[in-house]
KOLKOLPA-334156 format. One record per residue (C-alpha): residue number from 1; x, y, z. Coordinates in Angstrom, 1 decimal. Example, Ala and Ser with C-alpha at 12.3 -4.5 7.8 and 13.67 -1.06 7.14 Angstrom:
<atoms>
ATOM,1,12.3,-4.5,7.8 $
ATOM,2,13.7,-1.1,7.1 $
</atoms>
This chain:
<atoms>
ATOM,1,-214.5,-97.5,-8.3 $
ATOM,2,-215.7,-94.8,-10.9 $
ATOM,3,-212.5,-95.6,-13.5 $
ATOM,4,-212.3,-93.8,-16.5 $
ATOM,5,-210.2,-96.5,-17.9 $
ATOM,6,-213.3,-94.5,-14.1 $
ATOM,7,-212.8,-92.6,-11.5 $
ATOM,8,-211.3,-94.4,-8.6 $
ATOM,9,-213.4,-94.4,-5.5 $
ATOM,10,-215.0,-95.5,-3.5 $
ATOM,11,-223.0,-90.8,-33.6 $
ATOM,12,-223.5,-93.8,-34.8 $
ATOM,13,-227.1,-92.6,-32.9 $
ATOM,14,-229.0,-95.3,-31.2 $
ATOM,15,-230.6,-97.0,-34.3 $
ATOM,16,-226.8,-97.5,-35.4 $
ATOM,17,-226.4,-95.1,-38.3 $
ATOM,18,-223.5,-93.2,-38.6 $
ATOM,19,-223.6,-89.2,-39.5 $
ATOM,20,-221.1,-86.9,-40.2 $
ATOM,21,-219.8,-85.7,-36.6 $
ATOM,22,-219.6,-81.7,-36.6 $
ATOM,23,-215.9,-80.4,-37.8 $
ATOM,24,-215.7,-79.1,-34.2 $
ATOM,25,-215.6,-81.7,-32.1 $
ATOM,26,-212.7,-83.0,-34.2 $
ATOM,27,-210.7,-79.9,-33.1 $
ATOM,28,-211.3,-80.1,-28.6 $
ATOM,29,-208.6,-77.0,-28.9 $
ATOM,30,-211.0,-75.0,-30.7 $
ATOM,31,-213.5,-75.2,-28.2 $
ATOM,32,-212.9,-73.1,-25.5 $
ATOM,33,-215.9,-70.6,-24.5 $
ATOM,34,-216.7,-69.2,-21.2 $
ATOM,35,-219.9,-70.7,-19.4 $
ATOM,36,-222.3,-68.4,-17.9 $
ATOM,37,-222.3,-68.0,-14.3 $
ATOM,38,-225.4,-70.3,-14.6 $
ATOM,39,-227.0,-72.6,-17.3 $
ATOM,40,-229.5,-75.0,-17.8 $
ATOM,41,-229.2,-78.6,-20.2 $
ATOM,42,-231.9,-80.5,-21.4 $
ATOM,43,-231.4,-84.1,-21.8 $
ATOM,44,-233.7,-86.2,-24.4 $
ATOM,45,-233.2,-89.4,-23.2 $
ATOM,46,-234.5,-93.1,-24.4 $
ATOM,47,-236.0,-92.9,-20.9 $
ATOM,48,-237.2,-89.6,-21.0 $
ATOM,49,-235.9,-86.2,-20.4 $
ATOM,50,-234.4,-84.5,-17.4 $
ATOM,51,-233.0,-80.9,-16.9 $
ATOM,52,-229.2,-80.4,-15.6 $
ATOM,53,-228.9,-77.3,-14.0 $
ATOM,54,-225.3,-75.8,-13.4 $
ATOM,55,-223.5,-73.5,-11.6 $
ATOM,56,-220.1,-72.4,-12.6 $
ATOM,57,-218.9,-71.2,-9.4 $
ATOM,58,-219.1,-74.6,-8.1 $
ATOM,59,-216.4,-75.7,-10.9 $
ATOM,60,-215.5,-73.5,-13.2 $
ATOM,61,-213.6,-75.3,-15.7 $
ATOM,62,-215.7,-78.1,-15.5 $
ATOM,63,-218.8,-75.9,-16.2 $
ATOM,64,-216.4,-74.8,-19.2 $
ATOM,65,-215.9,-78.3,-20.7 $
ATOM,66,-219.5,-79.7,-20.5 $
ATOM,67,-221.2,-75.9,-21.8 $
ATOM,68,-218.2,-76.1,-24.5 $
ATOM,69,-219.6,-79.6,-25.0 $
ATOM,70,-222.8,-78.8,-25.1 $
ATOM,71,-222.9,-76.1,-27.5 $
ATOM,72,-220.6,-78.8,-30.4 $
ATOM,73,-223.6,-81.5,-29.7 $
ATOM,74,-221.0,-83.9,-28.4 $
ATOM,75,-223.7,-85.8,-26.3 $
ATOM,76,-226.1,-86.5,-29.0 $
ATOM,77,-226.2,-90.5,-29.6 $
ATOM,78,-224.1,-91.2,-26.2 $
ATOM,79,-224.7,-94.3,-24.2 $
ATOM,80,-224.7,-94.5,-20.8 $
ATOM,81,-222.6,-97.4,-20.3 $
ATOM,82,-222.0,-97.8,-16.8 $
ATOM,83,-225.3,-97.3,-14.3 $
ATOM,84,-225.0,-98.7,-10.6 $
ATOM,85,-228.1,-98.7,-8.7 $
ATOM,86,-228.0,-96.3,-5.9 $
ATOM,87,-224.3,-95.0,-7.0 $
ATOM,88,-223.4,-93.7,-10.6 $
ATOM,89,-224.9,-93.3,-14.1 $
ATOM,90,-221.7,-93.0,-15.9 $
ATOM,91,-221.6,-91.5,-19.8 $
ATOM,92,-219.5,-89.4,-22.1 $
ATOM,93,-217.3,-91.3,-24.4 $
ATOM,94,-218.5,-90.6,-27.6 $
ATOM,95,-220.3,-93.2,-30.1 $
ATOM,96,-218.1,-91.9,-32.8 $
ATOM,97,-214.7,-93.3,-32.6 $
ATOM,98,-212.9,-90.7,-34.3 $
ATOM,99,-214.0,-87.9,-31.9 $
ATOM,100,-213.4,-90.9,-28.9 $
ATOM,101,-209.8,-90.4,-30.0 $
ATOM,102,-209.2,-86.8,-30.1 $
ATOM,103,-210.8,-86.6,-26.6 $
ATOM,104,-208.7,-89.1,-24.9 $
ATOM,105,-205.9,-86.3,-24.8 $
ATOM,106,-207.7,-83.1,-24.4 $
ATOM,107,-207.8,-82.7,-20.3 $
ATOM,108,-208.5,-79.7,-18.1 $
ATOM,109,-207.2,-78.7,-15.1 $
ATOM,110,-208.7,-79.6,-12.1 $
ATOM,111,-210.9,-77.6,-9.4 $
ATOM,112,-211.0,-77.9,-6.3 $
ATOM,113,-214.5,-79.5,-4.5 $
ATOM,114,-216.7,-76.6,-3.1 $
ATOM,115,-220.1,-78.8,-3.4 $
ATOM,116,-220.1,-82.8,-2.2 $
ATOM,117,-221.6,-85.6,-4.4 $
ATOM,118,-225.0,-85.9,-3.4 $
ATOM,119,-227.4,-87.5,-5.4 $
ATOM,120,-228.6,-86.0,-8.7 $
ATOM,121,-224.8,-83.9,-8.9 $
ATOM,122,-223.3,-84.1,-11.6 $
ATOM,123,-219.2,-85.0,-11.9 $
ATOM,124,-216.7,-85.3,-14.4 $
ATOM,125,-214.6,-88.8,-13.8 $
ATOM,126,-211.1,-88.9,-13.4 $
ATOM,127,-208.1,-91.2,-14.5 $
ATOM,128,-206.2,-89.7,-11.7 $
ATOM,129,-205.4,-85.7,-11.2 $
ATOM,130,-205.9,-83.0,-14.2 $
ATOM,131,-207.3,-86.1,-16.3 $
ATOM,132,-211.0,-85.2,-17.2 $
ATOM,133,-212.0,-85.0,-20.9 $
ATOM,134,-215.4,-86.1,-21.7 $
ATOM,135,-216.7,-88.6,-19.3 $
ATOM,136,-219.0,-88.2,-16.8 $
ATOM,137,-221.3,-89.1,-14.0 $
ATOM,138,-224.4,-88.2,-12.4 $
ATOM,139,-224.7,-89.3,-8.2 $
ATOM,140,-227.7,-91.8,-8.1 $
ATOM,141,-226.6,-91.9,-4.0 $
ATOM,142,-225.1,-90.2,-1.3 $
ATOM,143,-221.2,-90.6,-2.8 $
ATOM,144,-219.5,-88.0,-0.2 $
ATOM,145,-216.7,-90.6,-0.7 $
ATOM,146,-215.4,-88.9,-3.4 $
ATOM,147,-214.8,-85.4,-2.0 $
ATOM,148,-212.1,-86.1,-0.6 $
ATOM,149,-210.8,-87.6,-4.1 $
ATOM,150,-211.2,-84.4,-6.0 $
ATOM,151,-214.1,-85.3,-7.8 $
ATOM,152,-215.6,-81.7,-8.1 $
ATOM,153,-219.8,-81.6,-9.4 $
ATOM,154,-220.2,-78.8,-11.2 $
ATOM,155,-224.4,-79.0,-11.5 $
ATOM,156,-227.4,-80.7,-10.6 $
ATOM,157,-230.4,-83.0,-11.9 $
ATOM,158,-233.4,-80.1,-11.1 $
ATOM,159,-235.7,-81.6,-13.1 $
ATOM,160,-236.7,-85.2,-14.3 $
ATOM,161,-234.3,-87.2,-11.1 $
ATOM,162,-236.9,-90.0,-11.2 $
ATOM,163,-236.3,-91.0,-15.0 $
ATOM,164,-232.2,-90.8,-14.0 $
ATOM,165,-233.2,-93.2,-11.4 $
ATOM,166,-234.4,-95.4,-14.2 $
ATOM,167,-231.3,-95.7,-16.5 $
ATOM,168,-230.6,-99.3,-17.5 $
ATOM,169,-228.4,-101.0,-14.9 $
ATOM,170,-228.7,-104.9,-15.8 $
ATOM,171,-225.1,-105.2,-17.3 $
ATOM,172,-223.2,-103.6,-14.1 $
ATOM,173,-220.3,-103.3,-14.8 $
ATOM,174,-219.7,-105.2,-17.9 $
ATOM,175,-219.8,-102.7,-21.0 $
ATOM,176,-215.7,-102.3,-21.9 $
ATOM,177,-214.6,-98.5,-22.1 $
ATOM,178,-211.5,-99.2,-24.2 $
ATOM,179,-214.1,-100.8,-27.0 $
ATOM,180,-216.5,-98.2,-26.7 $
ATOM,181,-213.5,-95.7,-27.4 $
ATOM,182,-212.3,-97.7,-30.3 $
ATOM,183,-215.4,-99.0,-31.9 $
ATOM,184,-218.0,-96.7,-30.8 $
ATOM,185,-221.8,-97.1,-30.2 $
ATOM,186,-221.3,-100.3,-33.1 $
ATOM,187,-219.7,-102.3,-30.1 $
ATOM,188,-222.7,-101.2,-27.8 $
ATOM,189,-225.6,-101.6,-29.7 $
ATOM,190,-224.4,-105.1,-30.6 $
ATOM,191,-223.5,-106.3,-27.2 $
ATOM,192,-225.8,-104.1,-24.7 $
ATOM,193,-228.6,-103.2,-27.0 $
ATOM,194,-230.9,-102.6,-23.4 $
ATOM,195,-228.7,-99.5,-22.3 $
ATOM,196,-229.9,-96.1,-22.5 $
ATOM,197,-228.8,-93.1,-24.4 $
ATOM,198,-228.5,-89.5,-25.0 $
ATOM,199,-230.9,-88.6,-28.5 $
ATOM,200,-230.1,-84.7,-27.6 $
ATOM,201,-228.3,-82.5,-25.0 $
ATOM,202,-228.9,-78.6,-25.8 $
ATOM,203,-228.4,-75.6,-23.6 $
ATOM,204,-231.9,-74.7,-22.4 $
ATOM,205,-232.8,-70.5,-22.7 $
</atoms>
């Protein structure tokens, strides 16, 4: 199942020191821009980089969300905490508890599915319908499955699938989302210092 708490189917930064998280992503209503029609992100990963390419006509308010996301640097320092081989890589809640908990409430609408969860697309997860915040997860396999569940990609790996592919899997299932949300990337680094993370996300021109 991808539970946000995944989606049903089917910072502290990564040495551990806290900074200062921007005033806006303490304020989710205050960030509320239109994405272009089309827009690239480049991911600097601990495994490498990879380019998200996305298309707003495939989602639009989800395209909204992740560019508005984006733009406040709310990726930098995120783990991802939840990588099954051959079906998700699963990140978004932030290392930083007290933005963690301002996110937990701010949802958007859904959109209806115009593109189908093949691998390398990129979804937001749910908690059930008009539930997605910040969480998120890129297809690693053919997950059709979740079409029919609403769960609507809005983009797609273009560039760097293979070090996607290579995420940190050994602890399955294990990492607990309600302690990353109330301790942050303290309770991850501690526990599941192997995972992977997120050192930047930027818009790429």
């Amino acid at each position: 199942m991808i539970r946000l708490a995944l989606v049903v189917l089917c910072a502290a930064l990564v040495t551990g020191v806290a900074a200062a998280a921007p005033p806006a992503l303490l304020h989710p209503e205050s960030l509320h821009a239109k994405a272009p029609a089309t827009y690239k992100v480049a991911f600097s990963t601990t495994k490498g980089p990879f380019v998200v390419t996305v298309h707003r006509a495939w989602s639009p308010r989800g395209a909204d969300r992740f560019y508005n996301l984006v733009q406040a640097h709310f990726f930098d320092g995120v783990t991802f905490f939840r990588v099954l081989k051959g079906f998700v890589a699963q990140f978004g809640i932030s290392g930083d508890p007290a933005v963690a908990k301002v996110w937990q409430t701010a949802t958007i609408k859904d959109d209806p599915v115009k593109t189908s969860n093949t691998p390398g697309t990129i979804t937001f997860a749910t908690a059930g319908p008009n539930t997605r915040t910040t969480q998120l997860f890129l297809n690693l396999g053919n997950n059709a499955g979740l079409d029919g569940q609403g769960f609507s990609p809005f983009g797609r790996v273009t560039t760097g699938m293979a070090v996607v592919d290579k995420l940190y899997s050994g602890y399955g299932e294990q990492p607990q989302q309600q302690q990353i949300t109330t301790q942050g990337n303290a309770y991850l680094n501690k526990t599941f210092p192997k995972l992977d993370h997120i050192r930047t996300a930027r818009i790429q021109h």
